[in-house]
N, C-alpha and C positions, 0 to 999 in steps of 0.2 A: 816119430811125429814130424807129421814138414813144417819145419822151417820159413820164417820171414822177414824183412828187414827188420832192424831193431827200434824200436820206442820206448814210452814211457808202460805202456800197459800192456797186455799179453792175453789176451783172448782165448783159452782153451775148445777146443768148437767139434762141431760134427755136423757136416753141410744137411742132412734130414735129418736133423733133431727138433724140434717144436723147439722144447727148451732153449735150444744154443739158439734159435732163430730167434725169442725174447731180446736175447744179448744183442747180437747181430744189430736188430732194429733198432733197439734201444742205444748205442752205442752210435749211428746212423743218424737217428733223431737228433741226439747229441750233438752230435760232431766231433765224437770224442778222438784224437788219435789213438792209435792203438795197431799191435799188428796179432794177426790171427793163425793159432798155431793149432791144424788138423788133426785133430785123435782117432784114427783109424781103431773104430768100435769092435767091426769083424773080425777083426784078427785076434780084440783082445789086448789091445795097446791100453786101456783104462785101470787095468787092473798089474802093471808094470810097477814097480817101486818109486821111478820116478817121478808116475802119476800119482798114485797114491799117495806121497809125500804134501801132494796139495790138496787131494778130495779122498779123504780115507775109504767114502763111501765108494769110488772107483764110478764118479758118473761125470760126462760134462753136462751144462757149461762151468769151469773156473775163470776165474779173473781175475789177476796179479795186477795192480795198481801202483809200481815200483814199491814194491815188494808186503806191499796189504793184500793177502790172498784170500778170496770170497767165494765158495761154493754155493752152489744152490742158483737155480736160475731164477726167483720171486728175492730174494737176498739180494742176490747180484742187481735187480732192478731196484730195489731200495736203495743199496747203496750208490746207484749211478744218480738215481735223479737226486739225493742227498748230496753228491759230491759236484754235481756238474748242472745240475738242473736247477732248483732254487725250490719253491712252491712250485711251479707250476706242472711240476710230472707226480709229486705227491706233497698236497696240503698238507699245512699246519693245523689248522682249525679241527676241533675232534671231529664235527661232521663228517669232514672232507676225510681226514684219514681213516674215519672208520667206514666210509662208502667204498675207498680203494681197498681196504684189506678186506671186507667180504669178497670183493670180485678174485683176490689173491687168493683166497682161499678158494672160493668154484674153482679155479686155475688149477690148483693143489688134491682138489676131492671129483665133482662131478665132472670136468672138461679130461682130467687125468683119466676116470673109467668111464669114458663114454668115449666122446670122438677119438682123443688121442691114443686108448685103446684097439678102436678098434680099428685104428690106421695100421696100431704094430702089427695087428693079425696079417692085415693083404700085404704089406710091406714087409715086415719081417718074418711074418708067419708064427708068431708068440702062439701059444699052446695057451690061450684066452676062449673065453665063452665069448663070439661073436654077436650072435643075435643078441644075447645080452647087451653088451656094450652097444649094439648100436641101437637099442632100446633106450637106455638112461642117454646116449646123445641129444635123442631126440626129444627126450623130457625135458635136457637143458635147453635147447634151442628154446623150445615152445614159453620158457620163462624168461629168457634172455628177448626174445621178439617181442615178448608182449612189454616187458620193461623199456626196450630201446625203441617202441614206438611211440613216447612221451617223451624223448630226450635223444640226443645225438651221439652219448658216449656213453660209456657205462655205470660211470660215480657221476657224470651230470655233464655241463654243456661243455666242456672242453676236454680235450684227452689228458689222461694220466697214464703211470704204470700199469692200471687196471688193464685200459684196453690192449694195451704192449703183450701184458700175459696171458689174456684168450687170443689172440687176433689168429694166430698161426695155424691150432687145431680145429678152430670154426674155420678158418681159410681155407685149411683141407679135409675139411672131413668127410669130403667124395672118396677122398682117395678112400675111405675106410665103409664105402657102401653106404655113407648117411649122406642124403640129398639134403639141401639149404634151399628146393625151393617151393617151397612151405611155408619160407619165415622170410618175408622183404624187407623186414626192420632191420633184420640179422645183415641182409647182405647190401644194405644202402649204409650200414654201419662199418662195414667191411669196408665199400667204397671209400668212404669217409677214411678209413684209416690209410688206403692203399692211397689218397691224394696228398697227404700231408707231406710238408719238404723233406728231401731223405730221405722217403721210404725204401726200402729194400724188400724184394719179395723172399721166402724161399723158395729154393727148387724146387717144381711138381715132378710128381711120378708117376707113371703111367699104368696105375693100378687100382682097384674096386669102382667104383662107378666111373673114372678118369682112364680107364684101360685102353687103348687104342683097338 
C-alpha cells in the first residue's frame, strides 16, 4: 500500500472505486484532515492480512479515525457526517433520516446492479449480464429524474449523505454504456452536486459510451 504523510485519519481508497470516491468527497465536503492510503485492487493487496485485519470482508473503502476503524462506504458516510457534520449531511428528525436511508439503500440494491455494474463489465470486464444491468440502470434513472424534478437533492432541498452515495455511479454511468441524456433532472442534479465547495471529481476512464 502507498504511503502518506501522517494524520489523525487514514483513508483506505482505490482511485476508480465509486465506493472510495463517497469517502473521497465526503471527507472533501468536510474538510476533514486525513491522509489517503492506495490499495492496489489488481494485484490483490485487499485480501493481504494486513488489510484484512481492518475489513475482513477484503473491500475498500476503510476509515481509521485514530484508531475507530469503519468499513463499508454508506457506514463510513454515517459516521463522517455524525462525527464532523452535525445535522446537516444527515438529519435528526425521523423524516429526514428515513428519506436519507432510502436513498442509502438504492446506493446498496439498484445504483449497485445497474450503473455501477455495468461500469465493472467495460472497466474491469466482470463476467456480469451487461444488458441487464444496463437495463435496471435506466429503470433507476427514469425514478430518480422524475423525483429530482420536484426538488434539488435527493431526501429534499439541501444535500446530505444521500446524494454523497449516488453521485459517483450516475456520474459515470457512460462509462458503462448507460447514456444520462434522457434524465435533465438527473444531470442538473449532478451539476448541483459537482458545484458545491470541495468538490472532488473522480477519475474518468475512457471506456463504454466515454471511449475515445
Amino acid at each position: 500500500m502507498r504511503t502518506a504523510p501522517p494524520s489523525t485519519l487514514t483513508f483506505y481508497s482505490f482511485p476508480l472505486s465509486g465506493h472510495a470516491h463517497r469517502v473521497a468527497l465526503m471527507l472533501s465536503l468536510l474538510d476533514v484532515p486525513h491522509r489517503t492510503v492506495d490499495v492496489n485492487l489488481r494485484s490483490g493487496e485487499q485480501k493481504h492480512p494486513a488489510f484484512l485485519a481492518l475489513n475482513a470482508f477484503g473491500q475498500v473503502p476503510v476509515i481509521d479515525d485514530g484508531g475507530t476503524v469503519v468499513a463499508d462506504s454508506t457506514a463510513i458516510l454515517v459516521y463522517l457526517a455524525r462525527r464532523y457534520g452535525g445535522q446537516a449531511w444527515l438529519p435528526d428528525d425521523p423524516a429526514g433520516a428515513a428519506a436519507v436511508q432510502r436513498w442509502l439503500s438504492v446506493a446498496s440494491g439498484p445504483l449497485a446492479g445497474g450503473p455501477a455494474a455495468a461500469r465493472l463489465v467495460t472497466l474491469f470486464g466482470a463476467p456480469l449480464d451487461a444488458e441487464s444491468a444496463v437495463a435496471r440502470a435506466h429503470a433507476l434513472l427514469a425514478v430518480m429524474d422524475g423525483e429530482l424534478a420536484g426538488r434539488d437533492f435527493l431526501a429534499g432541498a439541501a444535500p446530505t449523505i444521500a446524494d454523497v452515495a449516488c453521485y459517483a455511479y450516475v456520474a459515470h454511468a457512460p462509462e458503462g454504456n448507460v447514456s444520462l441524456d434522457g434524465y435533465p433532472a438527473v444531470r442538473a442534479w449532478l451539476a448541483r452536486i459537482e458545484s458545491l465547495p470541495r468538490f472532488v471529481p473522480m477519475a474518468a476512464s475512457s471506456v463504454g459510451l466515454r471511449a475515445a
